[in-house]
N, C-alpha and C positions, 0 to 999 in steps of 0.2 A: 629453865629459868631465863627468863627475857633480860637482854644485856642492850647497850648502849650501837654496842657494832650490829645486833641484830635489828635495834631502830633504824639505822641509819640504812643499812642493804633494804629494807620496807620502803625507806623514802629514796633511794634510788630507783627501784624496781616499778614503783608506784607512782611517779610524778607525770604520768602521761596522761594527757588530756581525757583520756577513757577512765583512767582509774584516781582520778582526784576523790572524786567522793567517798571510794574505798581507804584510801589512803587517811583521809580525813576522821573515819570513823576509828582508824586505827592510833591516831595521835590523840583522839580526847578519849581515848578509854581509859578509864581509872586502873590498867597496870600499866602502861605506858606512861603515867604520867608519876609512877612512883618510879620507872627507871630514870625518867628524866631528872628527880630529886635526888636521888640516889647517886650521879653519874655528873653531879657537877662540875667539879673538877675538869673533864673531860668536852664540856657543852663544845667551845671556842674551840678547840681544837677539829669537832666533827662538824662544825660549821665550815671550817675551813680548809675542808673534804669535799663537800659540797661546794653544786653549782648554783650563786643566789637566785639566776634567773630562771634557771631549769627545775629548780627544788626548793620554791620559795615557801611551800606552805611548811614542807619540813626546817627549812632553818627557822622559820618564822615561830615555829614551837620550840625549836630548841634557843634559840636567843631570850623566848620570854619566858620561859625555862634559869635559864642563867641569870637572867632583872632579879628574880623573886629570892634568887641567892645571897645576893650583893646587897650592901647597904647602900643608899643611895643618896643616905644625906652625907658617906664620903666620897666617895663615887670611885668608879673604875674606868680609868683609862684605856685598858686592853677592851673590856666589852664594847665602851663605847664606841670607840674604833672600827668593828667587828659591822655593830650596828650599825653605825654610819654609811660605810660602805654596801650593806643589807640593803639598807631603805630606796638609794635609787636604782637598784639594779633588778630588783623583785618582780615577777609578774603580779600584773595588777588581778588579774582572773582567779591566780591561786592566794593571794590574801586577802581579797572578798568574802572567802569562803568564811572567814573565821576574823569579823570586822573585832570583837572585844579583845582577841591575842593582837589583835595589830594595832589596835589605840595604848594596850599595855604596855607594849613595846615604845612605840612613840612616847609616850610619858614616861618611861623607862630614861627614856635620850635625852628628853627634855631637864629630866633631875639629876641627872648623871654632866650635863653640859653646867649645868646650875651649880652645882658642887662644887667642881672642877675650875671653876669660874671661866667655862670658856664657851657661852651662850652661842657666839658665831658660829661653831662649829656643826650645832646642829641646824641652824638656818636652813639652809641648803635639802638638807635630807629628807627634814620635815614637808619643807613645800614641795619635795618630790611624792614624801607619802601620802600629802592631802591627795596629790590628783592619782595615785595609786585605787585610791578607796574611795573617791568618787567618781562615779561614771561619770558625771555630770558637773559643769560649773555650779550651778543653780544649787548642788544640794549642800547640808551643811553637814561638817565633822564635828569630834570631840578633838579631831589632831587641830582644825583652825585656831581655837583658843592657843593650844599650846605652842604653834609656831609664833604666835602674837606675840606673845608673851617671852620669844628666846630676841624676835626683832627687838622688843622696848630694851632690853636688859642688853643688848649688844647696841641698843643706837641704832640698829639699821633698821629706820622708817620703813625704806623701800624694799625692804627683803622679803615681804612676805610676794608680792607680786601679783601673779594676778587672783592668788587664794584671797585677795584685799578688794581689789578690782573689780571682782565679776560680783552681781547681781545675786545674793544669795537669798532664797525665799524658800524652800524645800526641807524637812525637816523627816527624815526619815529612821529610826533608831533601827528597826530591823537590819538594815543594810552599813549600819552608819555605828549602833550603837552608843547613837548623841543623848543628853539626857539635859532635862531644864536649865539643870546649871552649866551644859555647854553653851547651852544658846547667849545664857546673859553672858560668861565670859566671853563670848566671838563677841559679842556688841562692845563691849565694855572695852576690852583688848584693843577691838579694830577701830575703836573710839579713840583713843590713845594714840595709837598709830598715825590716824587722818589727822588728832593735833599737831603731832610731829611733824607732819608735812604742810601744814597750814591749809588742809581742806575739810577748813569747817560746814561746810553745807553736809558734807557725807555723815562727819561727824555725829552731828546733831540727828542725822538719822537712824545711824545706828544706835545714839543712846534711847533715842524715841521711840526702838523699837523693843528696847528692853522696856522700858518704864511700861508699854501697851502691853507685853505679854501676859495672857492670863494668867494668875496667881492669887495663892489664900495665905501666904503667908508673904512680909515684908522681908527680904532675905539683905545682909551687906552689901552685895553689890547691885543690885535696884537703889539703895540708897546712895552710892556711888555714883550711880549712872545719873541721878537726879541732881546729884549736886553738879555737875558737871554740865549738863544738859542747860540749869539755870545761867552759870557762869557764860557759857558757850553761846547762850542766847541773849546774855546782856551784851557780848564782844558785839556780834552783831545784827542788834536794831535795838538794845536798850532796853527790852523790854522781855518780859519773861511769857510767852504765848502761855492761854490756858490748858490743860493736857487735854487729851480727845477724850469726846464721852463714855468711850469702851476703856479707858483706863481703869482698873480696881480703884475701888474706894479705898482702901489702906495707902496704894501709893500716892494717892493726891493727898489724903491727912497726911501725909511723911513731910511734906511743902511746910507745916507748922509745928509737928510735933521733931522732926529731925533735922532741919533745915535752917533755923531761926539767924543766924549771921547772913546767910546767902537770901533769905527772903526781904530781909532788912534792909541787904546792898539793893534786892532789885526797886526796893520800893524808894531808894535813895534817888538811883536813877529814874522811876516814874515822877521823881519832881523837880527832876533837872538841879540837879546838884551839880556843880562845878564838880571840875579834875580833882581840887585840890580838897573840897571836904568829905569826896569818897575816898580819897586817901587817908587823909584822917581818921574815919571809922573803918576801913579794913587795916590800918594799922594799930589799931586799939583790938581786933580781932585775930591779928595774924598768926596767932599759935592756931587758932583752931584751925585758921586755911592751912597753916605750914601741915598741921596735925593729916591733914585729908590728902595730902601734896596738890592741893590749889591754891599759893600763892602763885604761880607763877598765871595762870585763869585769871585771877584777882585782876593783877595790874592789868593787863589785856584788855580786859573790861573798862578798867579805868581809863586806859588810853583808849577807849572806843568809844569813852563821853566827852573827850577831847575835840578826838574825829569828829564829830557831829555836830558839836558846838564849832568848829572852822568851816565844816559844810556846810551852814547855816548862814556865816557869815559872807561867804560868797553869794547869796541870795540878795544883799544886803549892798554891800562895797565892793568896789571894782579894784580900790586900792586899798593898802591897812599898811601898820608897820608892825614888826615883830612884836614891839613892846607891849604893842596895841593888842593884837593877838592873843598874846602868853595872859592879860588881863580879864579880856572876854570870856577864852576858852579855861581858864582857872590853871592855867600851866605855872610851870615854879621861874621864869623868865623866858627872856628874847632866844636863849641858846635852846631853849625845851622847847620852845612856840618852833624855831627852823628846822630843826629833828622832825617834830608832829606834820610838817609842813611839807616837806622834801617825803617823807614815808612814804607820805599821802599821793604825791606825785606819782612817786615811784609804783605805786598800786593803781592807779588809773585812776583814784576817788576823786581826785580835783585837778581842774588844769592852772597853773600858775605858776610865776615866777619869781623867784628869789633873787633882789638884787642884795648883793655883798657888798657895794658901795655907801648904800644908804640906808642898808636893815628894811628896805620896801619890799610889800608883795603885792605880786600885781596878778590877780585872776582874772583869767581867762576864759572865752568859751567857749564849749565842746566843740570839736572838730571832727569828732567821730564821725566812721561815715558804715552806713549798713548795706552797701552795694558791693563790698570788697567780696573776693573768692573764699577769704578766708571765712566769711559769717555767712555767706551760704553753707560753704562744706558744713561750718556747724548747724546750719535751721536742719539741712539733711540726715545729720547725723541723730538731730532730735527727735525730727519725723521721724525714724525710720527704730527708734530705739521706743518710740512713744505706739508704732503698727505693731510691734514684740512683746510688749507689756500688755496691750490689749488681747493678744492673742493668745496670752500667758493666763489673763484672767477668766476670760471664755473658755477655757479648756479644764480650769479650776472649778470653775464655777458649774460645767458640765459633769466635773467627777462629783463634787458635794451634791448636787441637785441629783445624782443618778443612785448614789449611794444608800444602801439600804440601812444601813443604824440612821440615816439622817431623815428617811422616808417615813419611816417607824416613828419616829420623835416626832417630826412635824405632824403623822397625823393624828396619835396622841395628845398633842397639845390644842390640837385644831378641834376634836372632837369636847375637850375638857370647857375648850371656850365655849363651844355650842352649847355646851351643856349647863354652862352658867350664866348663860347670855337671859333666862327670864327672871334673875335674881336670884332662885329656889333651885336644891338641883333637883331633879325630878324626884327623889325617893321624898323630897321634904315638902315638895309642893303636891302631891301625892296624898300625903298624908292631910297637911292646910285642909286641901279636897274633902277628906272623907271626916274630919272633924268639923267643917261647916255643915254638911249634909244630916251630919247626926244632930 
């Protein structure tokens, strides 16, 4: 009879480079896997026998092995400990092998941190395991969501790092084990995140790139992504862009049938409504923004019809007084017009001065200059990121175009056109033929 000590002497014996695959078939066989249920009690302990980095595919089944023991909406402190310590010490080559036990795992840490209420904890671990289980920057996990998701809930914007950072376009489940609804939570999640840190241009692309993904049915967080995506895009320029033509037709009805308070604000702003009576009507609405957690979106917005109405006014007058100001731009007075004013400074959107003596502002003009070191390194940085993307979709565009299910369809579809290009398909016009004749 197969015991727990005699798994373990296998995953000793076994974890060398020659006999992983061996080893492997010996952990997901259905009597190994009744020792492992059988032998719980015992998991953490023979973990802690093992070497993580030398015996990773064996602890890796015995850890998620112990998840599926434990309750996880109270959580366990010893496992998750155990695990913690797992995730960055793992060879990344032997948890490849078996990408669905190691996202289990992760989400194992992720609920168990959740619990526990101590999200930080697993930060750390998780952005070790994304880059364990991706070869590559470029490709995406089901762990990315879940790190997203311990940063919001700890605060720490910048924890996710460069799993946030890098360029993510690859979508592999064989290797990954990603599934549709990782992809929308990685947008949604790392949408969230770019707000936190105040970079909305990323932002807006990552929800852009949920709303674009093919789909037949409208899920919650596509609707999510859309409300946010509008909000985000009244912050900045006011206006809510049309979605791109390859959008589903379900999520663009979502804009009317799910959306009615956020389409109503943006249309408030396509007619240049003052600060003060978009305030007015998202405060006649704000249970349903509180309800979505977009009041704090809301006023953003609001304060971003402010902005525009003082950027405006510098086109206009060289001097102004606050009063004057806070009037124009529809602010609640002089002290909310030098807040909106000084912000603005402080962001580069305007050059001007604030005198305290006499409540005067006095705009100024740009002095920017595009010869410094600094704004080359960046035009180089752009070049050179813009020669990678091109060469990213050339090599894309060489796998789909070479690819045989796509060679197949296209010439199916091509021949289907031919064949209905004289109105009749041939069997009907065919027939026309032989019933004239007669």
């Amino acid at each position: 009879m197969a015991t727990l000590e005699a798994l373990v002497a296998q995953v000793q014996a076994l974890s060398g480079a020659d006999d992983l695959l061996s080893l492997h078939s010996v952990l997901k066989g259905p009597a190994q896997d009744a020792v492992l249920r059988q032998s719980a009690a015992g998991l953490l302990t023979a973990v802690a026998n093992l070497d993580p980095a030398v015996h990773s595919l064996g602890c890796l089944y015995l850890l998620e092995a112990k998840a599926r023991t434990i309750n996880a909406q109270v959580g366990d402190a010893e496992f998750l400990q155990a695990a913690c310590r797992f995730l960055p010490a793992c060879s990344a080559e032997q948890v490849r092998l078996a990408p669905p036990k190691f996202t289990a795992l992760c989400r194992a840490v992720k609920a168990h941190c959740i619990a526990l209420g101590c999200p930080k904890q697993g930060v750390l671990p998780l952005r070790a395991a994304v880059a364990k289980l991706c070869p590559t920057t470029d490709l995406l996990s089901p762990i990315h969501a879940d790190l997203f998701q311990l940063c919001l809930l700890a605060k720490c914007y910048s924890g996710a790092g460069a799993a946030l950072d890098a360029d993510v376009y690859s979508v592999d489940p064989a290797r990954t084990a990603c599934t549709a609804t990782d992809v929308l939570l990685y947008c949604y999640n790392g949408a969230l995140l770019e707000i936190g840190r105040r970079r909305h241009p990323h932002a807006l692309q990552l929800l852009l790139a949920a709303l674009t993904a093919p789909t037949l049915l409208l899920s919650a967080i596509t609707v999510a992504c859309l409300k946010k995506f509008m909000l985000l895009s009244l912050v900045g320029s006011g206006a809510v862009p049309p979605l791109p033509k390859h959008t589903a037709a379900l999520v663009t009805r979502a804009i009317k049938t799910d959306c009615g308070p956020y389409s109503e604000l943006a249309r408030l702003c396509g007619l240049g409504k003052s600060a003060a009576e978009l305030t007015a009507f998202a405060q006649g609405k704000q249970q349903e923004f509180e309800q979505d957690g977009n009041w704090g979106l809301v006023r953003l917005a609001i304060e971003g019809a402010a902005r525009r109405q003082i950027q405006k006014l510098t086109q206009t007058y060289l001097t102004l007084s606050l009063p004057d100001i806070a009037a124009k731009a529809g602010l609640g007075g002089s002290a909310e017009a030098e807040l909106a004013v000084l912000r603005m400074i402080d962001a580069g959107e305007v050059s001007a001065r604030v005198s305290e003596r006499d409540g005067m502002v006095r705009f100024l003009e740009e002095a920017e200059s595009f010869h410094t070191a600094g704004m080359t390194e960046a035009l180089d940085a752009l070049i050179a990121q813009s020669v990678e993307l091109a060469g990213k979709l050339q090599a894309f565009d060489m796998a789909v175009s070479s690819d045989k299910a796509y060679i197949t369809k296209t010439e199916l579809k091509n021949q289907r056109s031919k064949e209905g290009g004289g109105g009749l398909p041939p069997s009907s016009a065919a027939a026309a033929a032989a019933e004239q004749e007669s």
